[in-house]
Backbone as numpy.savetxt, mean C-alpha at the origin, in Angstrom:
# Nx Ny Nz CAx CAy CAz Cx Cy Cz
16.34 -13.53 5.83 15.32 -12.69 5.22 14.34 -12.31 6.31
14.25 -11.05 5.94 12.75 -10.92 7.56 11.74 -11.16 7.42
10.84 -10.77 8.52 9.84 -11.13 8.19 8.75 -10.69 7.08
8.92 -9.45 7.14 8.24 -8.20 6.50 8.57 -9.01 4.63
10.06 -9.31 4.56 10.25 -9.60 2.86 9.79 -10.46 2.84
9.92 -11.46 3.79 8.92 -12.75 3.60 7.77 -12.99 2.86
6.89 -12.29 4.20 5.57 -11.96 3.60 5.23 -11.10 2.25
6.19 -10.35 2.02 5.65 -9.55 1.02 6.25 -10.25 -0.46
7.50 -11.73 -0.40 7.87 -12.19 -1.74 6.89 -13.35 -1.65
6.22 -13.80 -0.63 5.00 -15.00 -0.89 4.30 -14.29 -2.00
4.05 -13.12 -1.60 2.62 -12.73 -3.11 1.07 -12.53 -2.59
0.99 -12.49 -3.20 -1.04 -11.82 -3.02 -1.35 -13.39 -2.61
-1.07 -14.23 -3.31 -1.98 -15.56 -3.14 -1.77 -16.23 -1.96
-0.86 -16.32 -1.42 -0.91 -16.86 0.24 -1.53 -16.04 1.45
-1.24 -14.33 1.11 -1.97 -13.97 1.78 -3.25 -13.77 1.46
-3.68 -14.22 0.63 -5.44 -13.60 0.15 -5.92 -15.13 0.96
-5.47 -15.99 0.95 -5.68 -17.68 1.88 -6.22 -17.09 2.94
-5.30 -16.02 4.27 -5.22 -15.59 5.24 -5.78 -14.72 5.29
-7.04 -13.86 4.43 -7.43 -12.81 4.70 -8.75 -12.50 5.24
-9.11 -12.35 6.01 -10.51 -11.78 6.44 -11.30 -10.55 6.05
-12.33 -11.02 6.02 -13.30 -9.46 5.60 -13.14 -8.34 7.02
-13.06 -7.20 6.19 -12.89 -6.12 7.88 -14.18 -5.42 7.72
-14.33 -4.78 8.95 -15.55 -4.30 9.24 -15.24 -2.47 9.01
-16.22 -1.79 8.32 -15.85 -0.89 8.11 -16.09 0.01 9.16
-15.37 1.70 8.57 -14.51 2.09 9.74 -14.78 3.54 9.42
-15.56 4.74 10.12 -15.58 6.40 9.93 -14.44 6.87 8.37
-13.31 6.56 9.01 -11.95 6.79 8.45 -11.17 5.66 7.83
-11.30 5.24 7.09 -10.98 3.74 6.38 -9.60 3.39 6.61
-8.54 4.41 6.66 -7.39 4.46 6.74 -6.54 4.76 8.10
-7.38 5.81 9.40 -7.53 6.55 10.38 -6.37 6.09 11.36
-6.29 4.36 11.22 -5.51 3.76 12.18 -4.03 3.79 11.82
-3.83 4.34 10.70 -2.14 4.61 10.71 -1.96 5.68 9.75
-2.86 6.86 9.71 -2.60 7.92 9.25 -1.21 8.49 10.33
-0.36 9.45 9.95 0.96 9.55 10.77 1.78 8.78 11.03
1.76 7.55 10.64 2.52 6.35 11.08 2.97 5.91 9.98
2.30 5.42 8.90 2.45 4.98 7.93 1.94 5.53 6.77
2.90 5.51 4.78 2.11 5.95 3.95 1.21 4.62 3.41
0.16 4.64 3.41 -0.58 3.49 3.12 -0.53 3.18 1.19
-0.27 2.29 0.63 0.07 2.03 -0.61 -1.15 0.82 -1.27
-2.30 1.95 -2.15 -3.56 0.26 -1.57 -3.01 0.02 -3.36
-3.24 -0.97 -3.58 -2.98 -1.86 -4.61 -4.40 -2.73 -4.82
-5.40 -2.09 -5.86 -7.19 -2.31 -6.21 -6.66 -3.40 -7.07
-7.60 -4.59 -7.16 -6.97 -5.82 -8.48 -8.59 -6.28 -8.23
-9.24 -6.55 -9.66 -10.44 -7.23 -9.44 -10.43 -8.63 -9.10
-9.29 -9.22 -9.36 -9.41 -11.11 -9.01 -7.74 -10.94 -8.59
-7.58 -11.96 -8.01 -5.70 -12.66 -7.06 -5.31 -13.11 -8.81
-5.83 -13.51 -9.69 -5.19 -13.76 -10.72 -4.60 -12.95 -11.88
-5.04 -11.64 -11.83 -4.66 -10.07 -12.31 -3.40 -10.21 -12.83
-2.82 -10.64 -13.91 -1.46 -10.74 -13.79 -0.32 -9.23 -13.52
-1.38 -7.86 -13.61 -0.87 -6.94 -12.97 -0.59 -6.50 -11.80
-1.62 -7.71 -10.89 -0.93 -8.01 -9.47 0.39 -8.43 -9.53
0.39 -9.35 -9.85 1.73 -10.39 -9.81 2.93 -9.38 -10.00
2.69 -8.89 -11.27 3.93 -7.57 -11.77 3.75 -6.62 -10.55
3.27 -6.29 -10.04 3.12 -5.45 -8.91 3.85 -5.38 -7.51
3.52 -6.82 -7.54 4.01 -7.93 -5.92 5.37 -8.18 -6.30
5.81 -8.41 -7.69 7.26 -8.76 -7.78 8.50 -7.27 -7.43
7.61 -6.31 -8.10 8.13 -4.91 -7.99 8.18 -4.46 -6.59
7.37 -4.91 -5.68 7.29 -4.40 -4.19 8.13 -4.60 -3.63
8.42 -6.27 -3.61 9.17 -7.17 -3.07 10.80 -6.92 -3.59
11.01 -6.57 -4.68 12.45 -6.29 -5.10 13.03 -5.30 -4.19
11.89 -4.13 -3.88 12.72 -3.26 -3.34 11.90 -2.69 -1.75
12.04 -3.91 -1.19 11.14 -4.22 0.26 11.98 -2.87 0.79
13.71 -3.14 1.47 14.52 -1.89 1.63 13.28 -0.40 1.96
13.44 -0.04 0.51 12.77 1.47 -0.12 11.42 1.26 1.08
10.93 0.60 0.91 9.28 0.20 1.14 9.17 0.72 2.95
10.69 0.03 3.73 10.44 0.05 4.91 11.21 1.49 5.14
11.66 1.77 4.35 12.93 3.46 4.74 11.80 4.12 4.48
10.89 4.58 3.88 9.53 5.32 3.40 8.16 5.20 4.15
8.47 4.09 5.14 7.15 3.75 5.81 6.27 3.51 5.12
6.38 2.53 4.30 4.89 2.15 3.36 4.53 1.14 4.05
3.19 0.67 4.18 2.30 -0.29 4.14 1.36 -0.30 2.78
1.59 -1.67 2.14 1.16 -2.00 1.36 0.08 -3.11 1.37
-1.07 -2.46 0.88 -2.72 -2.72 1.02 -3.15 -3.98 -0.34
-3.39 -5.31 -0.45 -4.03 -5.55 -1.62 -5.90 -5.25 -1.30
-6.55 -4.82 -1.95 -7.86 -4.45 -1.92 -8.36 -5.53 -3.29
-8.67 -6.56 -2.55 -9.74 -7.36 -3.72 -10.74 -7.13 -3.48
-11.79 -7.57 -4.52 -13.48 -7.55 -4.25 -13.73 -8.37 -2.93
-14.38 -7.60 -1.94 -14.58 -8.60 -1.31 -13.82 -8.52 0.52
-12.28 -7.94 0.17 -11.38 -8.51 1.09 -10.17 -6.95 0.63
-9.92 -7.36 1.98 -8.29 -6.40 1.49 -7.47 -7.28 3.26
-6.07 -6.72 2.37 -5.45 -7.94 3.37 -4.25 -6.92 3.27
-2.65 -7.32 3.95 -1.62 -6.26 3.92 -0.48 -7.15 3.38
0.40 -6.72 3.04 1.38 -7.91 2.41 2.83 -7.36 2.76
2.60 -6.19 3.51 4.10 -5.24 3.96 3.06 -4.40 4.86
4.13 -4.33 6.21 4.01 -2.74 7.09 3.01 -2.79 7.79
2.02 -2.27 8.22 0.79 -2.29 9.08 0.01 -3.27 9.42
-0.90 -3.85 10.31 -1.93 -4.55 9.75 -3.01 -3.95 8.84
-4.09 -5.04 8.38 -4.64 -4.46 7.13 -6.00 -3.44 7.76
-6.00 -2.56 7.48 -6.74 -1.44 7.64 -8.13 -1.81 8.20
-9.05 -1.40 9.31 -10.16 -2.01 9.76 -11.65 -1.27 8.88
-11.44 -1.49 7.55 -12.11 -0.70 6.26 -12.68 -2.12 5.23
-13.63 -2.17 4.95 -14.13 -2.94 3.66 -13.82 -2.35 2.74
-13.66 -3.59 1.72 -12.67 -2.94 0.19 -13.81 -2.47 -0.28
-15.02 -2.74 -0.19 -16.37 -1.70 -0.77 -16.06 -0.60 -0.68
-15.83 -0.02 0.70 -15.70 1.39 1.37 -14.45 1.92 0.34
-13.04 1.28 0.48 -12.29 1.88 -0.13 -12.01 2.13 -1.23
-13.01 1.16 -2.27 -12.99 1.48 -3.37 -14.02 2.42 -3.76
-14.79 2.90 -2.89 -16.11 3.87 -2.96 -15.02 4.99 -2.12
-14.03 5.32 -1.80 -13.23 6.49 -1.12 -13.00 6.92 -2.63
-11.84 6.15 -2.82 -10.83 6.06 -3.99 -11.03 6.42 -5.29
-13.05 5.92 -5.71 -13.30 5.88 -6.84 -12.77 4.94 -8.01
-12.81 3.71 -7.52 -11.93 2.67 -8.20 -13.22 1.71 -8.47
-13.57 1.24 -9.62 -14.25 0.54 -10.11 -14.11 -0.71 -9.69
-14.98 -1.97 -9.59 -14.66 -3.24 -9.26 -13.70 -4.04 -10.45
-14.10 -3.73 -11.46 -13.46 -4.30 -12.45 -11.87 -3.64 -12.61
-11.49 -2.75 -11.73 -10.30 -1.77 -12.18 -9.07 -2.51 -11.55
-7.90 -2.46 -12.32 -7.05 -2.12 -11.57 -6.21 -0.63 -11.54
-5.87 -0.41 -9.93 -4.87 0.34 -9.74 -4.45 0.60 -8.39
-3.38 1.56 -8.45 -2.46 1.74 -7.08 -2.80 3.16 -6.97
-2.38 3.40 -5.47 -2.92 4.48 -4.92 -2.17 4.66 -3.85
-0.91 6.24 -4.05 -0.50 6.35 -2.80 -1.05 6.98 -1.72
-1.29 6.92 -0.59 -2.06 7.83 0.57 -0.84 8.53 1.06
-0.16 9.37 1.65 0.35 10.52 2.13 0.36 9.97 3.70
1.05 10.47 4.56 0.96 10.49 6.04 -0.44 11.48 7.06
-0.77 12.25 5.26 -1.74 13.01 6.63 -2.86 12.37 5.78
-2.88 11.19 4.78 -4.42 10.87 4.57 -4.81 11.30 3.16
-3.90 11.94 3.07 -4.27 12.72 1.30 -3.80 11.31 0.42
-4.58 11.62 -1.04 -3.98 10.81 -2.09 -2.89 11.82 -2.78
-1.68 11.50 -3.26 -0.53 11.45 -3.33 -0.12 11.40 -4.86
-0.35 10.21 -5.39 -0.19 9.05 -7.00 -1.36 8.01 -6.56
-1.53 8.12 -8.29 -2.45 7.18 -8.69 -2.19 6.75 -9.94
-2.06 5.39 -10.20 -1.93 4.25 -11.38 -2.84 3.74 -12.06
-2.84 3.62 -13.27 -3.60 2.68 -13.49 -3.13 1.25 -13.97
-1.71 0.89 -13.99 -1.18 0.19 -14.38 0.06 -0.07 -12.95
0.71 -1.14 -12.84 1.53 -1.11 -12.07 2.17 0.03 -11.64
2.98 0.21 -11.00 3.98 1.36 -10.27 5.19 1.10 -10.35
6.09 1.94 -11.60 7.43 1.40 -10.90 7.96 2.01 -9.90
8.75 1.26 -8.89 9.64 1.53 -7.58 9.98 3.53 -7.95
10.71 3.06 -8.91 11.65 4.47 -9.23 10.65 5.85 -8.91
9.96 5.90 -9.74 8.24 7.17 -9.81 7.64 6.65 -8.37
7.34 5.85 -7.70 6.76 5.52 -6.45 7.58 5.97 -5.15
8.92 6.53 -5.24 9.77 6.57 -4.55 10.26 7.95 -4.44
10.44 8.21 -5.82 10.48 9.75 -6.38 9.51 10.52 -5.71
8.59 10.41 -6.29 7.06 10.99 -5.34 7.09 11.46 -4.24
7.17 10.01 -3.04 7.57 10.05 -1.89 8.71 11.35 -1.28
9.58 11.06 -2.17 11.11 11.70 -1.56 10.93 13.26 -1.89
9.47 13.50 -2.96 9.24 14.82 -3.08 8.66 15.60 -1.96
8.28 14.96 -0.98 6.91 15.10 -0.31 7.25 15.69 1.01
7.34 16.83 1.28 7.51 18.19 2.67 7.83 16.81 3.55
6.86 16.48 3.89 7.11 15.53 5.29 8.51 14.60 5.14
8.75 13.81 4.11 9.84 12.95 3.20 11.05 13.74 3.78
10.89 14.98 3.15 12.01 15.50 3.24 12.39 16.25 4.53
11.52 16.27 5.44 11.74 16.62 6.81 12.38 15.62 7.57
11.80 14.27 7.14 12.11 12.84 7.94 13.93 13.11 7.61
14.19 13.09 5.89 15.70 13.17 5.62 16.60 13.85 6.06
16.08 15.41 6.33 16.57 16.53 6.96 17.10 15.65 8.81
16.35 15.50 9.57 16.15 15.04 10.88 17.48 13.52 10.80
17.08 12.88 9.82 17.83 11.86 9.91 19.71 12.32 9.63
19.76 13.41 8.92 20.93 13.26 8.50 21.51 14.66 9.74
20.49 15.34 10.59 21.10 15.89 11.80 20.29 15.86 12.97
20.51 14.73 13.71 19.48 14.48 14.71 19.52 15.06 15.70
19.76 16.42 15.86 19.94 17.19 17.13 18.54 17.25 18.12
């Protein structure tokens, strides 16, 4: 198993152990806009059981997660940490939930785009299938597929 599934079938709760407060940042996201689609996942407490449904859904289909370039963000009160793909963004979850417009008490998911745009937004878990779909709709998505399937 690699590393990446590793970390991402532990769950929110081992990494929220490991997480540090970040210092916020012009561009909350800035450091892997083009690189990565950033996937923040807002939960008011690690005990959310719509986290959990969330983290299990990620982790099933890690695969999808790394063919799509996601990095996947948990944003608690307080903390945001990464659980797949990037390190965790050099942004306070204040900041990003004041980007986002996400209440403290809220949950939801939020896809970011490669150039920084929001994408999808949840208010309830995400399934893989619609999270993926999305993606595979998306000019850039389908340029990456185009390139991959004739790499001249």
């Amino acid at each position: 198993m690699s590393l990446s599934r590793r970390m991402l079938v532990a769950g929110a709760a081992g990494a929220m152990a490991l997480a540090a407060p970040r210092q916020p940042a012009a561009d909350e996201l800035g450091e892997v806009r083009w690189q990565y689609r950033p996937l923040l996942v807002f939960t008011p407490d690690e005990a959310d059981p719509r986290l959990s449904r969330q983290t299990t859904m990620l982790a099933e289909a890690v695969d999808g997660l790394e063919d799509r370039k996601l990095a996947v963000y948990i944003v608690e009160l307080g903390r945001v940490f990464t659980t797949f793909g990037a390190p965790a963004p050099a942004a306070e979850a204040s900041a990003l939930r004041r980007r986002f417009r996400v209440p403290d008490d809220a949950f939801r998911v939020v896809l970011v785009g490669l150039d920084g745009g929001t994408k999808l937004t949840a208010d309830e878990p995400l399934d893989m299938e619609r999270l993926f779909a999305t993606i595979d709709g998306m000019p850039m998505r389908r340029q990456e597929l185009r390139r991959r399937a004739d790499p001249r």
